[in-house]
Structures are given as structure tokens and as C-alpha cells.
C-alpha positions in Angstrom: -21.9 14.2 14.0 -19.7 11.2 12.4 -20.5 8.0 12.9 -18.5 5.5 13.6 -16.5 4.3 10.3 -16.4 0.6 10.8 -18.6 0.4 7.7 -16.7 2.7 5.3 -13.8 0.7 4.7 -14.6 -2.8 5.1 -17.3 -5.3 6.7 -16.3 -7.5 9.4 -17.7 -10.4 7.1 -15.5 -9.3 4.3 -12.4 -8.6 6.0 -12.4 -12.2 7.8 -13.1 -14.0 4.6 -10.4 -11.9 2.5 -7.9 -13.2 5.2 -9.3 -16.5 5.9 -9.9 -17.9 2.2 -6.3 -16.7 1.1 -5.6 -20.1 2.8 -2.8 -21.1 4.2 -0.6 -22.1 1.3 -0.7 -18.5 0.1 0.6 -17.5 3.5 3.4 -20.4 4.8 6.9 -19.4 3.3 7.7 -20.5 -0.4 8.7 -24.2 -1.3 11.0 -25.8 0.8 13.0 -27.7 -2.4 13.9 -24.2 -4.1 16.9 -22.2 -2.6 16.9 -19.0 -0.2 17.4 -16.3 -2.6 19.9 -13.7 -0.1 21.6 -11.9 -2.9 23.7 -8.7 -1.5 20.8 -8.3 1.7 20.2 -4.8 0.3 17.2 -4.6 -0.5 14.1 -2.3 0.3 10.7 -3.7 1.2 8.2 -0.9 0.4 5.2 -2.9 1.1 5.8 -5.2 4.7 2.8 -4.9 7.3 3.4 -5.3 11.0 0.6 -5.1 13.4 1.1 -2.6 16.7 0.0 -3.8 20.0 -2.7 -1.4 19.7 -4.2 -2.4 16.3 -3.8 -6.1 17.6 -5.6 -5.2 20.6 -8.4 -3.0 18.9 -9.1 -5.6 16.3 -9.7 -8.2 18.4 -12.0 -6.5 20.6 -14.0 -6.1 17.6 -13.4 -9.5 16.8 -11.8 -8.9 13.4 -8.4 -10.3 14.0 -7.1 -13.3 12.3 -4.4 -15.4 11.4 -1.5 -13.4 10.1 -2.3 -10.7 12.7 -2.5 -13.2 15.5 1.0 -14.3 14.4 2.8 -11.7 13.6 5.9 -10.9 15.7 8.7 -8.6 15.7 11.5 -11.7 15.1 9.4 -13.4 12.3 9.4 -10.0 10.4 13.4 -10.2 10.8 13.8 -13.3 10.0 11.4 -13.0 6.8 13.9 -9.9 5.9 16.9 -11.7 6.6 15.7 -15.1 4.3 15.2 -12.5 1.0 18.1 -10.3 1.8 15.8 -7.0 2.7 18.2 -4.8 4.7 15.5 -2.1 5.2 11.1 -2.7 5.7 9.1 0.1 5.5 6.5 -0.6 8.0 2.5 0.2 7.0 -0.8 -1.2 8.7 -2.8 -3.4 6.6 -6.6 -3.1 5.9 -9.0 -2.2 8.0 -6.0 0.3 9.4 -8.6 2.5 11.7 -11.3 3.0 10.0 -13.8 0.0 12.1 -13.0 2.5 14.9 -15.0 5.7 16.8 -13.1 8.7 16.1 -11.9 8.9 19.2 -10.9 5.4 19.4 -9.4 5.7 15.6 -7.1 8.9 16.1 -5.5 7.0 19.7 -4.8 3.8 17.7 -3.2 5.9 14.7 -1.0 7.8 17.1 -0.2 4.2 18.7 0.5 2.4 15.4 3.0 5.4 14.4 5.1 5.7 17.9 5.2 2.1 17.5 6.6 2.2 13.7 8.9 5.0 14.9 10.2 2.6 18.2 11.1 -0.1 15.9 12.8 1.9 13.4 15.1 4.0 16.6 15.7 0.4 17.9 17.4 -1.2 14.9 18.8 1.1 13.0 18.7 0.7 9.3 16.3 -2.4 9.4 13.1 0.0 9.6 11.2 3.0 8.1 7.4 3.5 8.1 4.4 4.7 6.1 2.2 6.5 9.0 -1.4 5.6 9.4 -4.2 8.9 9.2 -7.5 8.2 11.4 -9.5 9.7 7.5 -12.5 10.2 9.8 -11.7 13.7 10.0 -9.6 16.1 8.4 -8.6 18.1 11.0 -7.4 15.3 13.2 -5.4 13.5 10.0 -3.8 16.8 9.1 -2.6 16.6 13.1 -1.7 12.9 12.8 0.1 13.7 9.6 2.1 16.8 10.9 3.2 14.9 14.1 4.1 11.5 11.8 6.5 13.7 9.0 8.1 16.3 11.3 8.1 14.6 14.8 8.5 10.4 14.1 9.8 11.0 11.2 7.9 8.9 9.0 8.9 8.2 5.6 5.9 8.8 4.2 1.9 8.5 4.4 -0.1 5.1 4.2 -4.1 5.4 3.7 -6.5 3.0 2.2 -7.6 3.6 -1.8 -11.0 4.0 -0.3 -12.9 5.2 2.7 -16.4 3.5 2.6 -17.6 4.8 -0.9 -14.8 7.9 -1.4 -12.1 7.1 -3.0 -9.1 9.2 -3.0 -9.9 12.2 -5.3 -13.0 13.1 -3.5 -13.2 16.6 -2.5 -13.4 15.5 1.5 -9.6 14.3 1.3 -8.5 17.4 -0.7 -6.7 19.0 2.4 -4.8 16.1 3.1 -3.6 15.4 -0.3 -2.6 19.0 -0.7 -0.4 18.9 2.4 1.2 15.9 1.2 1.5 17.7 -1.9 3.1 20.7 -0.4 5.6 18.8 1.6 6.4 16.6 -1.9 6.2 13.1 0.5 5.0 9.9 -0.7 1.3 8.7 -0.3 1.3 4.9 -0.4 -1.6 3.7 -1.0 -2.9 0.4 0.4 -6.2 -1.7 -1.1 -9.5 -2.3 1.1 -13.0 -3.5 -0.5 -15.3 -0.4 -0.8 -18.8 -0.7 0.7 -20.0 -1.0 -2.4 -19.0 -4.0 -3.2 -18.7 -6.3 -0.8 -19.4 -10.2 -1.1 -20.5 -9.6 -4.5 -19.1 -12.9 -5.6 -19.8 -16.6 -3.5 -17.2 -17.8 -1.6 -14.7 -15.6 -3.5 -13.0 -12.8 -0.6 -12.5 -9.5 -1.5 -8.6 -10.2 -2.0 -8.9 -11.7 -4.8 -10.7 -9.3 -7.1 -11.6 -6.1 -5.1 -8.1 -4.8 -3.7 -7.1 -4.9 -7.4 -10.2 -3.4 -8.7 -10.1 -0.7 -5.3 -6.7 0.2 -6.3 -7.6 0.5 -10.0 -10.3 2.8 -8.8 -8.6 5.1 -6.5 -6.1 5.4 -9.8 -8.8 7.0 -11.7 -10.4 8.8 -9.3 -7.5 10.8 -8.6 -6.9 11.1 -11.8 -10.3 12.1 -13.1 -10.8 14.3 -10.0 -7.7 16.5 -11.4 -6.2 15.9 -7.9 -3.2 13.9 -9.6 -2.6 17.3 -11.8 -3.1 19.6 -8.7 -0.4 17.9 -6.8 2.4 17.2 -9.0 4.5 16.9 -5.9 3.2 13.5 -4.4 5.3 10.9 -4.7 2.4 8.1 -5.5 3.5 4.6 -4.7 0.2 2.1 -5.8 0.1 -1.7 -4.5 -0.2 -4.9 -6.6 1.4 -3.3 -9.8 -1.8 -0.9 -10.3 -4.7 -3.7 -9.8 -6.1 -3.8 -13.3 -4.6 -0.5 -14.1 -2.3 -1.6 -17.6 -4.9 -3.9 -18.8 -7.3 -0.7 -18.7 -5.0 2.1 -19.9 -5.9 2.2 -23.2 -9.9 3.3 -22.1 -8.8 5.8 -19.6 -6.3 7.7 -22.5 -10.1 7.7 -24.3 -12.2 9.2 -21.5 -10.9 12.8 -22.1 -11.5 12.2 -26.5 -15.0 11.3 -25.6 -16.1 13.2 -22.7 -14.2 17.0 -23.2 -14.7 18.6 -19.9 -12.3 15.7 -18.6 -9.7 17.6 -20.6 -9.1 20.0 -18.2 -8.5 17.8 -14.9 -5.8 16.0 -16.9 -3.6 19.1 -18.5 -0.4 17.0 -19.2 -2.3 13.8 -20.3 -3.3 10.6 -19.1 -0.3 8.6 -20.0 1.9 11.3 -17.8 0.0 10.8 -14.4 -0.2 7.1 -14.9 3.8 6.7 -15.8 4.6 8.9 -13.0 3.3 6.9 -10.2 5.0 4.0 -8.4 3.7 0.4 -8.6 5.2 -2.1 -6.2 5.5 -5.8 -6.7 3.1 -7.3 -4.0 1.3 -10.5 -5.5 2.8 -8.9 -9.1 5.9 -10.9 -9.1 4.7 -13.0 -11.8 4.8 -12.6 -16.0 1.8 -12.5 -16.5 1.3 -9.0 -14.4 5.1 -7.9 -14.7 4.9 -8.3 -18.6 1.8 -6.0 -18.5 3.0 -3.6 -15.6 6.4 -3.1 -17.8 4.8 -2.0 -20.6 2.7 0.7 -18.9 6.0 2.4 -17.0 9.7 1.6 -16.9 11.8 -0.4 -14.6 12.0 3.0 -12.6 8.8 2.8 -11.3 8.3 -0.1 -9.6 9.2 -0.9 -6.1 10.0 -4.2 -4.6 7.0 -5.2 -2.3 6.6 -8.6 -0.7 3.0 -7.9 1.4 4.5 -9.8 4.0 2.9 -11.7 6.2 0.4 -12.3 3.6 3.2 -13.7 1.3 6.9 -13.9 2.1 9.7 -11.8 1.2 11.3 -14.8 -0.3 8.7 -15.6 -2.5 8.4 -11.9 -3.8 12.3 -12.0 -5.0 11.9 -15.4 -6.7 8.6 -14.4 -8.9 11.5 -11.3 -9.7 14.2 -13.4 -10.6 12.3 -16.1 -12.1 10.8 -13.3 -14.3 14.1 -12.8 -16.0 15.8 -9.4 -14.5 19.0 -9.7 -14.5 21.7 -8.2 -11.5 21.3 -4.9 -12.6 17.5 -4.8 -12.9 17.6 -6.6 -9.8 18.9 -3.8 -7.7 17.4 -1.0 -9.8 14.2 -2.2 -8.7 14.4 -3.8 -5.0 16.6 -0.9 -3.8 17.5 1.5 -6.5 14.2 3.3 -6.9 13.6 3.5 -3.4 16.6 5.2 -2.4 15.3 7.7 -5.4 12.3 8.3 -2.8 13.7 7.6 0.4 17.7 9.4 0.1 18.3 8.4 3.5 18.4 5.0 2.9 21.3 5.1 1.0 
């Protein structure tokens, strides 16, 4: 019998100290003296969280809900959108998503979160699309969730965790789900948690600030290494936070299959061609020193506008972009261009 998975994803200890020592300045809108960057307000968010009244309500039984969560609202995620000029959100839940839940409890908040996401999106047309939540306690009952989210809400897509307490996603137990996903060609986006193994591993340093890059690094590899990447060509991967530490450890993973041979055969087309096929989003990356690295790794093409709001603003993401140096054209190639490639109905 399953337990209970509030240890798979992340501790209450963790999760409360990721959120709390962000502090507030990373959190409260971007410096009054600089202007509101509008542009054309046609842009597409891939990476905005919103919190259901189910997941609000679950977390705080369980005593996990803070700030951001506490305060998040319908009309503050509008008028976050409306101050970057972000015509369309795609709504996903944030870490822990469902996995601090029973089963049971875990598969009704799922079903909640995604009605919810599907609500918002019939209510304002245009301003909404969603990434559906999977209770990954149980195949069977994501495989439901996931059938129900893509062919009844309509969901855009599919939004789990880069790990489930010490799986990450190219283990064999989350094989039927990535194959469905495979054979529908959707999009998995994937969203960073702090595995069990390694939690609080640094003093008074959350798991924000190194893990969800190094989880998402991880998850890379793993389904990668695993072959799964290979075995499902048709999944449209979309990774948070530019990859983690993904380009500053490319060149060692294009070496794992020279030095270890039987890798050879999970990666058939080559390293470089999983890695420059995925889709890496902007959230906390809209800066030089990760856009300079991110850039060289895969082409303007891949990477999605992603603001990880309410954890930063909208506003902030599409200055780091501009301050970067892309011009009009780059601009719109990546805050809406590439996501219209994945998303046609946004056009």
C-alpha cells in the first residue's frame, strides 16, 4: 500500500524556508523609478502560478502555505499581465503541487486545481491556458487525471515536478505517463522541487536557491540517460529556469556515452539533439549571465518567456529580456512566437 507522499517531493521545513528566505524584495514588483515595459501586450507567459481554492485550502491545513500563496488573487495575476503586456498566462501549480497529500486526498485536489484552471480560462477568453497537475502517486489515477485534463478541460499541456521524492523523471515508474504524453505529442512542462535527498543540505540557504536548478538539471539527465527522451520523440519538453545548470554542464554529459558505451544506446541521435530540442523558459534566467550561457546551448527558438510569477513579476522578467539586448524581433520570437509554435491556438 502507498504511503502518503508528503515526503517525496518536498519537507515542510524546506518548502517554508525556500518561500520565506526568497525575502521580500525578490517578490514586491520591480523598481518603482524604471518604466512599465507594455510593448504590443502580446505576449505569452509560459511559466505564471496561480493557487486554486483547493491547493490554498489543502496547504494550509497542512500548514505549508505562505506568503505568495496567501496573496495571490485572481485580479493581482491580471494586473501583473496587464503591467508586462502578457495577453495570455498559462496557468501551472507551483511546488509541492500534490504530492504532501494521501492519494485520495491528492487525486480530488488535482481534479480541483485543473476545473479551476479550465474555469478561469472559459471566463476570460484569451487571457488563460493551463498546464494540468497529475496526482504521480499512482499511475493509473494520473493516466485518468491526464485523459480528463487533454480531452475534456482542455489543457494545454501537462505540468509535474522534475522529481517525486528520489525519482526523477526517467524512472521506469513514470514510463506510462511519459509514453501517453508521448503518443498524444503534448507538452510536459516541467516544474523544480528539492528532492528528498537533499534537503537543507546548506545553512540558512533554501532550496530555491541551489536545488530547483540542480532538480531541473537532474530530471534533464535522467530522462536523457534513461533513453526515455529518445523513446518519446514526440514530447514537447518545456524546462524551467533556462535548464538549472544544464549549459554550464553540457560539455560532461556529450562525454558520458565516449566513456561509459552502453549509454550509447539510450541516446541514438546524440546528446546535443535531445538537449537542443527541449524548451527552456526565462523564469529567474532573464539575466546575462544565464541568457549568454542558455543561448549558446540552443537558439532563440527554444526559449519561452517565463516570469514565475508571484515569485517575481512579469515586469521584471521582460526587463532582464530587454536589458539583455534582444531587439523587437527577438522580442516577440521569444515572448510569443515560440509559444504559438506549441500552443497554435493562441494565435
Amino acid at each position: 500500500m502507498l504511503k502518503p507522499f508528503c515526503s517525496c517531493s518536498i519537507s515542510r521545513r524546506s518548502f517554508l524556508g525556500g518561500v520565506a528566505g526568497l525575502g521580500a524584495s525578490t517578490i514586491l514588483p520591480s523598481q518603482a523609478a524604471e518604466p512599465a515595459v507594455v510593448g504590443k501586450k502580446d505576449r505569452i507567459d509560459t511559466h505564471h502560478h496561480f493557487f486554486s481554492p483547493g491547493i490554498k485550502a489543502a496547504m494550509s491545513s497542512k500548514n505549508l502555505i505562505q506568503g505568495p500563496a496567501i496573496s495571490w488573487t485572481l485580479q493581482k495575476t491580471l494586473d501583473d499581465m496587464e503591467a508586462a503586456g502578457t495577453a495570455t498566462a498559462i496557468l501551472s501549480a507551483t511546488t509541492p503541487q500534490v504530492s504532501f497529500l494521501s492519494p485520495n486526498e491528492a487525486n480530488n485536489i488535482a481534479r480541483e486545481n485543473n476545473e479551476y484552471a479550465a474555469k478561469l480560462r472559459g471566463d476570460y477568453k484569451g487571457r488563460f491556458g493551463s498546464f494540468a497537475m497529475l496526482p504521480m502517486h499512482d499511475m493509473d489515477a494520473a493516466l485518468k487525471e491526464l485523459t480528463y485534463a487533454l480531452d475534456v478541460l482542455k489543457a494545454d499541456g501537462i505540468g509535474l515536478l522534475t522529481s517525486y521524492g528520489d525519482k526523477w523523471l526517467g524512472h521506469p515508474k513514470f514510463a506510462p505517463v511519459m509514453d501517453e504524453i508521448n503518443r498524444r505529442g503534448a507538452i510536459l512542462y516541467t516544474h523544480p522541487t528539492s528532492a528528498d535527498c537533499c534537503n537543507n543540505l546548506i545553512p540558512n540557504t533554501p532550496p530555491t536557491v541551489v536545488e530547483y536548478g540542480t532538480d531541473t538539471t537532474r530530471t534533464i539527465v535522467d530522462v536523457v540517460f534513461s533513453g526515455t527522451a529518445a523513446r518519446c520523440p514526440n514530447i514537447k519538453f518545456i524546462f524551467s529556469h533556462a535548464g538549472g545548470s544544464l549549459p554550464f554542464l553540457t560539455e560532461r554529459l556529450q562525454k558520458m556515452p565516449v566513456i561509459d558505451k552502453s549509454l550509447q544506446e539510450k541516446v541514438p541521435n546524440g546528446v546535443m539533439h535531445e538537449l537542443q530540442r527541449f524548451y527552456y523558459d526565462t523564469a529567474w534566467a532573464a539575466n546575462p549571465y544565464t541568457l549568454s550561457s542558455l543561448l549558446q546551448l540552443v537558439s532563440k527558438d527554444q526559449v519561452l518567456y517565463g516570469s514565475d510569477y508571484p515569485y517575481r513579476t512579469s515586469e521584471d522578467n521582460v526587463k532582464g529580456l530587454l536589458k539583455y539586448g534582444f531587439n523587437e524581433k527577438d522580442m516577440t520570437q521569444i515572448t510569443r512566437g515560440n509559444a504559438i509554435k506549441l500552443m497554435p491556438r493562441l494565435a
